[in-house]
C-alpha positions in Angstrom: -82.8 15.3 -21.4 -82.8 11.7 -21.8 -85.8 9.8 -22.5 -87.8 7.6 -20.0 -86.9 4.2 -21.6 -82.9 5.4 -22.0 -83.1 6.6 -18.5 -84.4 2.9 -17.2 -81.8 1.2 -19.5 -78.7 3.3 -17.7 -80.2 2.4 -14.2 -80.3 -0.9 -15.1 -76.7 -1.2 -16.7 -75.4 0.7 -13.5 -76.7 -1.7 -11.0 -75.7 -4.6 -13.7 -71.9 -3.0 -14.1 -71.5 -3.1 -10.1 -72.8 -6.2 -9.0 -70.6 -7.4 -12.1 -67.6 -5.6 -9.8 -68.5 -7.8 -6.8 -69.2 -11.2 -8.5 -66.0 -13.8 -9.7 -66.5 -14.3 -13.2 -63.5 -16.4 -13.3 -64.6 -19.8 -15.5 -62.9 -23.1 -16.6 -63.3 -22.8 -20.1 -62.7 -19.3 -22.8 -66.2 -17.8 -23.5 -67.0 -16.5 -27.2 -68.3 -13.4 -26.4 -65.9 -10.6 -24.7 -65.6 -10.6 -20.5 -68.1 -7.7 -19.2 -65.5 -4.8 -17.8 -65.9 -3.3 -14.8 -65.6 0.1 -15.8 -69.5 2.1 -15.5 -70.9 2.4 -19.3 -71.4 5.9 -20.6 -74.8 7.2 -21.4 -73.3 7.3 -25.5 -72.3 3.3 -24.4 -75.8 2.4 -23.1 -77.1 4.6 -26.1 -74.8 2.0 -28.5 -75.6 -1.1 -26.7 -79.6 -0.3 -27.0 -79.1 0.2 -30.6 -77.3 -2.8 -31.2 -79.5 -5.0 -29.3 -82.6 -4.1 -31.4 -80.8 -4.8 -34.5 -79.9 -8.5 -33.4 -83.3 -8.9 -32.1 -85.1 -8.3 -35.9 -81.9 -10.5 -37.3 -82.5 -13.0 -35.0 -86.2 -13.5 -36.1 -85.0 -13.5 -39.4 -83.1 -16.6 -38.8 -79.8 -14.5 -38.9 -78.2 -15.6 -36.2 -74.5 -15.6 -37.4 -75.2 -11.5 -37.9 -77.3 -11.6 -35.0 -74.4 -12.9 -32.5 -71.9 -10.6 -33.7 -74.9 -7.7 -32.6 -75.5 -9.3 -29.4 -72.3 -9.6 -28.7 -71.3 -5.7 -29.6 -74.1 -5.2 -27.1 -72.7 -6.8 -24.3 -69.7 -5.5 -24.6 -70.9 -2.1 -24.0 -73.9 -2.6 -21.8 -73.2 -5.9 -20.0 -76.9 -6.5 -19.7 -78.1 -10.1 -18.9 -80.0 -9.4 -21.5 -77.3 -9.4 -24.2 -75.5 -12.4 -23.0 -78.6 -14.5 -22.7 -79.3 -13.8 -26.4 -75.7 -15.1 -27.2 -76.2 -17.9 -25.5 -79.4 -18.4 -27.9 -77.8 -17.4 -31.0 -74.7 -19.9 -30.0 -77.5 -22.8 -29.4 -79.1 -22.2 -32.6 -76.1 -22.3 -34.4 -75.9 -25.6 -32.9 -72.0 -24.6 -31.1 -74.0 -26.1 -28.1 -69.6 -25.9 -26.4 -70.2 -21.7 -26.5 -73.8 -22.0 -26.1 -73.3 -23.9 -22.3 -70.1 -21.7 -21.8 -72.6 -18.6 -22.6 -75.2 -19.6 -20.1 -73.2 -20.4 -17.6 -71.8 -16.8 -17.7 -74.9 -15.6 -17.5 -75.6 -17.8 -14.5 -72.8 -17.1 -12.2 -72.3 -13.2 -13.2 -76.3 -12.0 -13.8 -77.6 -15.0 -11.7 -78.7 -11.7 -8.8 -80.6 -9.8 -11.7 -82.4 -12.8 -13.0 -85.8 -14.0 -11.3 -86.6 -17.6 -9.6 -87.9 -18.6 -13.1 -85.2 -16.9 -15.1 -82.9 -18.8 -13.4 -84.4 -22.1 -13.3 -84.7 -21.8 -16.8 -80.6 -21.4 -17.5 -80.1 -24.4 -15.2 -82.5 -26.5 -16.9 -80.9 -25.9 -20.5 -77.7 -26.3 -18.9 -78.7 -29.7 -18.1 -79.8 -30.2 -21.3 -77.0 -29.0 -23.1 -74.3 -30.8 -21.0 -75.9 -33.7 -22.1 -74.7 -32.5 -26.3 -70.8 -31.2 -25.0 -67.9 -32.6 -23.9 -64.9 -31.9 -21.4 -61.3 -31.2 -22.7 -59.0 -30.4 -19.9 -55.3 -30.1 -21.9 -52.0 -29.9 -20.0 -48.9 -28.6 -21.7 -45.3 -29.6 -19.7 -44.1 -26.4 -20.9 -45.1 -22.9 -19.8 -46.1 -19.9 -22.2 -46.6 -22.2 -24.7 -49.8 -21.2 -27.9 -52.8 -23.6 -27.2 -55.2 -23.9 -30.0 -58.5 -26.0 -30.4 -59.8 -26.2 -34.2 -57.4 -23.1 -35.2 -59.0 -21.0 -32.1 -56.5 -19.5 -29.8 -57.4 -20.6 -26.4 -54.3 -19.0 -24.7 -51.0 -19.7 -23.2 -50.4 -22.6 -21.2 -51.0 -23.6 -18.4 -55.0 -23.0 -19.1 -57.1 -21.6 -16.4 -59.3 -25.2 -16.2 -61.0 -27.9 -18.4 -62.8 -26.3 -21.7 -66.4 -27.4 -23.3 -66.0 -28.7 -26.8 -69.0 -30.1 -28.5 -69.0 -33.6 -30.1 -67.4 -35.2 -32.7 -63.6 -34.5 -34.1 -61.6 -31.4 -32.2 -58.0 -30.7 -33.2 -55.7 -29.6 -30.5 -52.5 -27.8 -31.5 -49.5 -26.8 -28.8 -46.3 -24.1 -30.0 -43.6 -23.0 -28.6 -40.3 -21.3 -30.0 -37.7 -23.9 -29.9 -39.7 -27.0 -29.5 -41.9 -29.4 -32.0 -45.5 -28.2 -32.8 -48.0 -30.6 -31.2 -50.9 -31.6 -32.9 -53.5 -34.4 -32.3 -57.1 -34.9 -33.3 -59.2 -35.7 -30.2 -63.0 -37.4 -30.1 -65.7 -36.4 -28.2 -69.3 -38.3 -27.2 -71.6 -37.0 -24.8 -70.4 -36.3 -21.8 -67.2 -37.8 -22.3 -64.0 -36.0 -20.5 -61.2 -36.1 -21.7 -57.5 -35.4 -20.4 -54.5 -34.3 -23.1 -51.4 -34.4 -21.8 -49.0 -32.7 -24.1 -45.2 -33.5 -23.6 -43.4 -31.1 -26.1 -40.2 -32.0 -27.5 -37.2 -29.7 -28.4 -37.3 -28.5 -31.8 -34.5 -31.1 -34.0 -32.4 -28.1 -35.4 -29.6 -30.3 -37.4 -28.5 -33.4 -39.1 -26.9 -36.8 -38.3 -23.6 -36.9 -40.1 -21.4 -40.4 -39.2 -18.1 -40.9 -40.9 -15.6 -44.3 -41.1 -12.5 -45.3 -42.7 -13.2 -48.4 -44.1 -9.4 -49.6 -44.0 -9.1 -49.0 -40.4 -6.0 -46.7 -40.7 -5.3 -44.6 -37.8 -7.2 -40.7 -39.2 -9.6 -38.1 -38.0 -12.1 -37.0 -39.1 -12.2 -33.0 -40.5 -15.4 -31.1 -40.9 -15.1 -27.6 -42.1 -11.6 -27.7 -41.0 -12.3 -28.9 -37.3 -10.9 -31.9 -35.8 -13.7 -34.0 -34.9 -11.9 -37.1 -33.3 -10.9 -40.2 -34.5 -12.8 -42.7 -37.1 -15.3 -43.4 -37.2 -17.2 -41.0 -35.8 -20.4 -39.2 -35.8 -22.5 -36.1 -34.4 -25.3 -33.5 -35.4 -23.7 -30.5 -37.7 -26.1 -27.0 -39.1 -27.9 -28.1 -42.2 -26.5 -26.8 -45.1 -23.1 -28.1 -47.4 -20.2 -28.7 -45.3 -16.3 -30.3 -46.5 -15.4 -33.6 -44.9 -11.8 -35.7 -45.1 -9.9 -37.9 -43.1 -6.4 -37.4 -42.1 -3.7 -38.7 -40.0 0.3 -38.3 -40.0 0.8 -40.9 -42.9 -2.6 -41.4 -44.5 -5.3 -39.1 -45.4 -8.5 -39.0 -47.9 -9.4 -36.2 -50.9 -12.2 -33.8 -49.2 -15.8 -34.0 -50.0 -18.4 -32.2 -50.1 -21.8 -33.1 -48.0 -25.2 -31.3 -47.8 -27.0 -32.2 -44.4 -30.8 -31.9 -44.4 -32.6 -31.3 -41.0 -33.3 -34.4 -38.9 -32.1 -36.6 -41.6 -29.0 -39.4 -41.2 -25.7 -39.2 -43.7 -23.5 -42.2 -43.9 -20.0 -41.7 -45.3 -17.0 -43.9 -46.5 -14.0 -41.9 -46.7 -10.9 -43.9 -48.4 -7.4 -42.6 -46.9 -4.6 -43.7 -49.2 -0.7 -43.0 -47.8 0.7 -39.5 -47.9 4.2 -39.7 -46.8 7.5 -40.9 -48.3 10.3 -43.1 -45.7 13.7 -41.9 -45.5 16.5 -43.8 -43.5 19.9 -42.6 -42.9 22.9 -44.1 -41.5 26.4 -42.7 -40.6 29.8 -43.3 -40.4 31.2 -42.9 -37.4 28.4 -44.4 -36.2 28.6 -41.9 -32.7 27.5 -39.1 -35.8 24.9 -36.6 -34.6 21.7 -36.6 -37.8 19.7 -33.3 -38.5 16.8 -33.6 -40.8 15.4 -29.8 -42.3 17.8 -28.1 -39.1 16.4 -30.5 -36.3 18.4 -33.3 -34.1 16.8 -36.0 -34.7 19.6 -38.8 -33.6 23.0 -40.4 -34.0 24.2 -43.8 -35.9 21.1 -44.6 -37.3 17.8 -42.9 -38.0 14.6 -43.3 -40.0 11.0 -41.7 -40.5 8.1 -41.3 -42.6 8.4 -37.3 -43.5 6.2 -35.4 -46.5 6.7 -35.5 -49.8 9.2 -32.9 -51.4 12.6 -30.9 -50.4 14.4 -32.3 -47.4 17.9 -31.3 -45.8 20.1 -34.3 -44.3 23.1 -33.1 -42.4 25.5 -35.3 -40.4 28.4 -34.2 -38.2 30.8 -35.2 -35.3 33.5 -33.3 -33.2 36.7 -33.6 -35.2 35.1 -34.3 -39.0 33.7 -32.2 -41.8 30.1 -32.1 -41.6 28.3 -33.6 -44.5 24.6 -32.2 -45.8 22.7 -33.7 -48.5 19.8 -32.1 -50.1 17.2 -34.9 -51.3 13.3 -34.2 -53.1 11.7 -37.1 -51.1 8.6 -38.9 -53.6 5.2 -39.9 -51.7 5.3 -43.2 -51.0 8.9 -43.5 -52.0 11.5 -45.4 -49.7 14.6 -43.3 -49.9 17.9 -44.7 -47.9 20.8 -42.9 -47.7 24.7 -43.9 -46.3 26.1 -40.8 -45.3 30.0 -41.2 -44.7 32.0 -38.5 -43.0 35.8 -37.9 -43.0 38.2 -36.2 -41.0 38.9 -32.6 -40.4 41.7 -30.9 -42.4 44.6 -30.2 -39.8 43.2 -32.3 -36.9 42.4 -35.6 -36.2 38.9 -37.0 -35.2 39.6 -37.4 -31.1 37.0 -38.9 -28.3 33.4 -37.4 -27.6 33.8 -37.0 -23.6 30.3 -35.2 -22.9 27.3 -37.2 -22.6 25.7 -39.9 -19.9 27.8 -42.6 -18.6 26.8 -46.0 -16.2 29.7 -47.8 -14.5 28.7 -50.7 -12.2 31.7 -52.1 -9.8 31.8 -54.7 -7.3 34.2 -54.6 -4.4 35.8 -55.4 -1.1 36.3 -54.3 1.8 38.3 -54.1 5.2 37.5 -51.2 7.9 40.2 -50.4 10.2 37.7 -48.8 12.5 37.5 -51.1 15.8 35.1 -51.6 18.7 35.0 -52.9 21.5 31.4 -54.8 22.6 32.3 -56.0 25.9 34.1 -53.5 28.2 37.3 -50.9 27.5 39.8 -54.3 28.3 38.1 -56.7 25.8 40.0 -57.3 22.3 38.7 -54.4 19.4 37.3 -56.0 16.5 37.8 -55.0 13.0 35.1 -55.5 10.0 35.6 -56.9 6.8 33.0 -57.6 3.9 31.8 -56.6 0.1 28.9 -55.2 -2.2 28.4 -53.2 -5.4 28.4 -49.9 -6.3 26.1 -47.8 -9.2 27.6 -44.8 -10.6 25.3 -42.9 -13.6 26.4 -39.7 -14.3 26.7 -37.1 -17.2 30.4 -36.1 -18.3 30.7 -31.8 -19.3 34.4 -32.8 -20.4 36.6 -33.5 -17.5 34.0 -32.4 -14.6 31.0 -34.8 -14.4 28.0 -34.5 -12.0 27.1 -38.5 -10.9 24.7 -40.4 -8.6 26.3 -42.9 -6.6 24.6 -45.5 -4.8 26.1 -48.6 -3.0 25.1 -51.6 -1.2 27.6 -53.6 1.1 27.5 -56.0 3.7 30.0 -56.4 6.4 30.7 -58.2 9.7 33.4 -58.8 12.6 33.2 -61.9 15.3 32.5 -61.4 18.8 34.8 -63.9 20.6 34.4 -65.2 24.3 35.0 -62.0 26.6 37.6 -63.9 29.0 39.2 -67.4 29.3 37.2 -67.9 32.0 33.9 -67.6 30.3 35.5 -69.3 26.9 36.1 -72.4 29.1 32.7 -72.1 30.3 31.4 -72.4 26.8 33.4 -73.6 24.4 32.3 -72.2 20.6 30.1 -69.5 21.8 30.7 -67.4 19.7 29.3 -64.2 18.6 29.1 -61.0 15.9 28.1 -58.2 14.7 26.5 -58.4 11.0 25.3 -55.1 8.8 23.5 -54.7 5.9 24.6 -51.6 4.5 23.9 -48.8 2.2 25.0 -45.4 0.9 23.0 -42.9 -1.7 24.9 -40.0 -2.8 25.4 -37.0 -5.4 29.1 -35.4 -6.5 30.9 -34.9 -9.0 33.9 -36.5 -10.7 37.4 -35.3 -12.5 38.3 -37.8 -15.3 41.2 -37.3 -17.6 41.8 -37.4 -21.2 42.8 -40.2 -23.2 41.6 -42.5 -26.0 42.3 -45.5 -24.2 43.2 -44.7 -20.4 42.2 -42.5 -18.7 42.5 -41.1 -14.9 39.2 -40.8 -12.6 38.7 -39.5 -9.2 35.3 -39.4 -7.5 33.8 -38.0 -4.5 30.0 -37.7 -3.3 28.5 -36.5 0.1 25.5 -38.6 1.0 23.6 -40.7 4.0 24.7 -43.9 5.2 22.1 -45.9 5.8 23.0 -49.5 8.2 20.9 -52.4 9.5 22.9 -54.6 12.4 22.0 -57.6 14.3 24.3 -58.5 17.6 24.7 -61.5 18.8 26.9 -61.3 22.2 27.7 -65.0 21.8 26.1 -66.6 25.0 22.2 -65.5 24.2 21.9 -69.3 22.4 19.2 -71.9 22.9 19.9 -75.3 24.7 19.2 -77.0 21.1 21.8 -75.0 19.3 24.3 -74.1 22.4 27.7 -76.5 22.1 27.7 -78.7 25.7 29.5 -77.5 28.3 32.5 -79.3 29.4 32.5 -82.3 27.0 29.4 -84.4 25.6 25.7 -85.0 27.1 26.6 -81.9 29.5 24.1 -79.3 29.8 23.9 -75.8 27.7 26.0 -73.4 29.8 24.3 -69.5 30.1 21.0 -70.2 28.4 18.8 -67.8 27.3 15.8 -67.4 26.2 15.7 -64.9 24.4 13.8 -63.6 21.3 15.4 -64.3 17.9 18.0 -66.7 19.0 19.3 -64.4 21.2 19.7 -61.3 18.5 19.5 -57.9 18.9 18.5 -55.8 15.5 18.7 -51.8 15.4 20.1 -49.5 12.8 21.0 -46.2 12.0 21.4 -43.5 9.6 24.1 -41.1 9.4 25.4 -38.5 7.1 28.9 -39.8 4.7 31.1 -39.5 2.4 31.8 -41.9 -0.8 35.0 -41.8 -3.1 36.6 -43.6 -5.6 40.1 -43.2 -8.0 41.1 -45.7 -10.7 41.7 -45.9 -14.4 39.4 -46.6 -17.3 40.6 -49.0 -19.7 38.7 -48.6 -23.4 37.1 -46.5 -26.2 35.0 -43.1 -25.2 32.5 -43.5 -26.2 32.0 -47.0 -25.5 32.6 -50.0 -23.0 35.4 -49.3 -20.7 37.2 -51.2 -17.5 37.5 -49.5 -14.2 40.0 -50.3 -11.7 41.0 -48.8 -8.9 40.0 -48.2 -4.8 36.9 -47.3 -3.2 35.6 -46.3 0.5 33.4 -44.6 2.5 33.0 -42.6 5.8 30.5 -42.2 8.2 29.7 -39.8 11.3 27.3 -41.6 13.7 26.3 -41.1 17.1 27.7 -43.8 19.8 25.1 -46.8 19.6 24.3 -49.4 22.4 22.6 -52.4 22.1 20.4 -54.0 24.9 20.6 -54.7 27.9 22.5 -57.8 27.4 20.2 -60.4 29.2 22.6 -63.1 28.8 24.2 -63.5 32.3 27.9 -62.1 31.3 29.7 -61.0 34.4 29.3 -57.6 35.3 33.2 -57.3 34.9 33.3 -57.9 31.6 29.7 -56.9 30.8 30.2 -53.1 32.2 29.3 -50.5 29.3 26.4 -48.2 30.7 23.2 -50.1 31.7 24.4 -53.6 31.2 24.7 -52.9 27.0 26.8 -53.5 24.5 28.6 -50.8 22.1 28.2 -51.5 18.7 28.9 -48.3 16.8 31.4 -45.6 18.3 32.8 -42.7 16.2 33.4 -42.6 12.4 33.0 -45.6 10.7 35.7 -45.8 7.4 35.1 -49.0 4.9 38.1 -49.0 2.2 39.0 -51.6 0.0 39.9 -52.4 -4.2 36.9 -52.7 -6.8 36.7 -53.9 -10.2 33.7 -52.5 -12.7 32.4 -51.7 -16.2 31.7 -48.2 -17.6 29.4 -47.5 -20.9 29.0 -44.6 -22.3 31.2 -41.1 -22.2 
C-alpha cells in the first residue's frame, strides 16, 4: 500500500505529466535542466523524485546550491513537478547564472503556468522582469547547416538554432565547427538588455600550400612537380603539404631537381636555374638531292641540322645509284658537331636521275579554236576564236606515271562583223564580238619518259570548263560612241539604249577535257624547259543570248526568239605553249 503523502505526490505528477503532453514547451533558447518527457512517471520514479527533492531542499538551506541543482534537477527529470523546476530556477539565480535562471522560469511559466495559482504566477512574471533586466539576447546564425555551436565551451546544438539564446552579461565566447571548414570563434559582449545578432560565415578549411615557381633566364621550360607537367614558367598553384621534387625542363634546357617541403596555408617562392642540355649537329651531303637519317629516322635531304641529346648518334646518308654512307658520332652536351658526309657511286652502275617526287611546271600559251559560230542566222559568215592564258600543272611523279592537278586560265575572242552589206553601209564600223574569260580545273595523270636531259611528256586530265562571255551584236552602241552614219555630223544609225553599252554577259559551265605533249629540257631533279602543244575540249549545251533589242532585220536576225547563238556544240582551243618545270 502506498502511503497518503506518496499517493498525493503520484496524483499530482499524473495530472503534471499530461497537461505537460498538451502544452508546447518549444523555447528560443537551450534550458539547463533536462526537457520534462511525456511518458507517465512510475510510482518507483515519483518514489525517486520525492527523495531527491528533500535532499536539495536541506542542501539548498545550507547554501549548497551547486549540489542542490544537480538534486533538483534529478528530480525533475523523473517527476516533472513545477515544483522541481521552480527550485532550479532558484538555485540558477543564486548562483548568479541569472541566463539559466530566466530560461528556468520561463519554463516553468509556459509548461506549469495551469498548475500554478494567480499569485504563483504573478510571482515568475515579476522576477522575469527583474531578471531580463541582468541578461542578454544572442541570436547566432551559422551560413552552413549541421554545423557544432558552442557558447563558453557549452554545446548549444547544430545549426541552424531553434531561436535567439539568454546569456548573462559581460564576455561570452561563441565557437562554430564543421568538418571541412575553419573553426569560428569570436568573443562577444553583453550589457543589460543588449541583443545581439552573430552572423557566422564559415570558410572552407585551407588544406594545402602556395608553391610558385620561375625561370629567372626566361628560357622556354615547364615546370615538374613529382614528375607532373605543371605548365610553363613561371607558374604556380596549391600542392598536399608535405616534401615534394621540383625542376624545370624543356627540349634544350632544363634545371637539377630540388627538393621542397610545403607547410599548410603558407607561400613558397622558387628560382629554378635551367642551364643547356643538348649538343647541335649539322650535316651536309654530296649529292646534295641525298636522303639524311639520324638514329634510323628521315629527317631530310642536302642539308640538315638539330639540337639532339648528348651521347651515341647514327648518321646515315644515301641516294638511288650510290653506296650509302653511315657514321657513328658520341655527340658532347653543348658541343657543336658538323659533319660533310660525301657519297660515291655504286660499283657496277652509275648514279642516274631520281624521277619520283613532286613537280610544278607553269606554261603560258596560245591559242586558235577551229570551232565556228554563227551569231546572226545559218547564212551569216562563222567566226573562229583566237586568244591566250597560262596553265599550272603540280603533280607527283611514281616513275613514268604521275598523278597532276591542272588548272588553266585563258581568254579568247572572235569579231562580229556587219550581218549584210546592206546594214554595213548603214553603219559603217559597227562592229561587234564575242569576248570570254575562261577557265579549266582538272585532275589526270601523266606518262613522261626517261632521260637525263630530255625527256618525252604526254598529259591528259578530265575536268569542268568554266566560261564568262559578253556579246556585243555590233549595233546595240550609244549616239556618243556610235560612228555617224553616212559621212560627218550625221546622226547615230540603230541606237540603242541599252544597258551596258549594249552588252549581253552570261556564262556557262561544262564538263572537258585538257592535254598537253612536249619535251622537257634539263636535270631531274631540278629546273627543266617544257615545250610542246596544249588544248582543251568542251561539251556545252547550245547557248542564246538575248533578245537582241537592237533593231537588226528579222532576215538576218532570225535564230529562235529574236537571239543570238553564241555557243553551239563542242568547243576545242589548241595551240603551242612554252613553260618551266621544277622538281622531279
Amino acid at each position: 500500500m502506498l502511503s497518503r503523502s506518496t499517493a498525493r505526490w503520484l496524483l499530482r505528477a499524473v495530472l503534471a505529466t499530461l497537461l505537460v503532453c498538451f502544452t508546447c514547451t518549444a523555447t528560443a533558447q537551450t534550458p539547463p535542466a533536462p526537457a520534462p518527457a511525456a511518458a507517465i512517471p512510475t510510482a518507483q520514479e515519483l518514489a525517486e523524485a520525492k527523495k531527491h527533492f528533500e535532499i536539495g531542499l536541506k542542501l539548498y538551506k545550507e547554501g549548497a546550491f551547486q549540489e542542490a541543482l544537480a538534486e533538483f534537477e534529478t528530480s525533475y527529470r523523473l517527476g516533472h513537478r513545477p515544483s522541481g523546476l521552480k527550485s532550479i530556477a532558484q538555485c540558477q539565480r543564486e548562483l548568479k547564472r541569472f541566463a539559466e535562471a530566466y530560461t528556468a522560469y520561463r519554463r516553468l511559466l509556459d509548461v506549469h503556468g495551469a498548475q500554478l495559482s494567480p499569485a504563483e504566477a504573478a510571482t515568475v512574471k515579476r522576477t522575469l522582469e527583474e531578471l531580463a533586466i541582468l541578461i542578454g539576447s544572442l541570436e547566432i546564425k551559422v551560413d552552413e547547416p549541421d554545423a557544432a555551436v558552442e557558447l563558453d565551451g557549452t554545446p548549444l546544438g547544430p545549426s541552424p538554432l531553434a531561436g535567439p539564446l539568454r546569456v548573462g552579461l559581460g564576455s561570452h565566447t561563441v565557437r562554430v565547427t564543421k568538418p571541412g571548414f575553419e573553426p569560428f570563434e569570436k568573443e562577444v559582449s553583453f550589457s543589460s538588455e543588449q541583443s545581439v545578432e552573430l552572423k557566422v560565415a564559415l570558410k572552407h578549411e585551407e588544406t594545402t600550400g602556395h608553391l610558385a615557381v620561375r625561370e629567372p633566364s626566361g628560357h622556354e621550360v615547364h615546370v615538374f612537380v613529382d614528375g607532373e607537367d605543371k605548365g610553363p614558367a613561371p607558374w604556380e598553384g596549391e600542392l598536399a603539404p608535405g616534401d615534394h621534387e621540383v625542376l624545370v625542363k624543356g627540349d634544350k634546357f632544363a634545371s637539377e631537381p630540388r627538393a621542397v617541403t610545403i607547410v599548410r596555408k603558407e607561400r613558397l617562392d622558387v628560382a629554378l636555374d635551367a642551364t643547356t642540355l643538348l649538343g647541335h649537329l649539322r650535316v651536309t651531303t654530296l649529292p646534295a638531292s641525298a636522303a639524311i637519317a639520324v638514329d634510323g629516322k628521315s629527317v631530310g635531304t642536302g642539308v640538315w641540322e638539330a639540337d639532339l641529346a648528348p651521347g651515341s648518334h647514327s648518321v646515315e646518308v644515301s641516294l638511288a645509284g650510290y653506296s650509302s654512307a653511315v657514321r657513328d658520332l658520341t655527340l658532347l652536351r653543348g658541343q657543336l658537331m658538323v659533319q660533310e658526309i660525301p657519297l660515291t657511286a655504286a660499283v657496277g652502275e652509275a648514279a642516274g636521275p631520281d624521277y619520283a617526287g613532286l613537280y610544278m611546271r607553269i606554261n603560258l600559251f596560245g591559242v586558235l579554236s577551229p570551232t565556228q559560230t554563227q551569231i546572226f542566222s545559218q547564212d551569216t559568215p562563222k567566226q573562229t576564236h583566237f586568244g591566250g592564258g597560262s596553265t599550272l600543272h603540280i603533280g607527283y611523279s611514281l616513275d613514268i606515271f604521275a598523278i597532276e592537278f591542272v588548272g588553266v586560265f585563258m581568254v579568247d575572242h572572235y569579231d562580229v562583223p556587219e550581218p549584210d552589206a546592206a546594214m554595213a553601209a548603214m553603219c559603217s564600223g559597227c562592229t561587234g564580238g564575242v569576248t570570254g574569260i575562261d577557265g579549266f580545273l582538272g585532275l589526270g595523270g601523266r606518262v613522261t619518259s626517261h632521260g637525263s636531259t630530255v625527256r618525252f611528256t604526254l598529259g591528259v586530265a578530265p575536268g569542268a570548263a568554266i566560261h564568262a562571255l559578253q556579246v556585243r551584236d555590233g549595233f546595240n552602241v550609244s549616239a556618243a560612241t556610235a560612228p555617224p552614219c553616212g559621212g560627218a555630223g550625221e546622226p547615230a544609225c540603230n541606237v540603242s539604249s541599252a544597258i551596258n553599252n549594249g552588252a549581253l554577259n552570261g556564262g556557262y559551265v561544262a564538263p572537258g577535257l585538257a592535254f598537253d605533249a612536249g619535251m622537257l629540257v634539263g636535270a631531274t631533279p631540278g629546273g627543266k624547259f617544257f615545250l610542246g602543244v596544249q588544248g582543251w575540249v568542251d561539251f556545252p549545251s547550245t547557248l542564246f543570248f538575248g533578245p537582241d533589242a537592237s533593231g537588226i532585220p528579222s532576215s538576218v536576225l532570225n535564230q529562235p526568239g529574236n537571239t543570238l547563238l553564241v555557243v553551239q556544240g563542242p568547243q576545242f582551243y589548241f595551240g603551242p605553249t612554252l613553260g618551266l618545270q621544277f622538281g622531279h
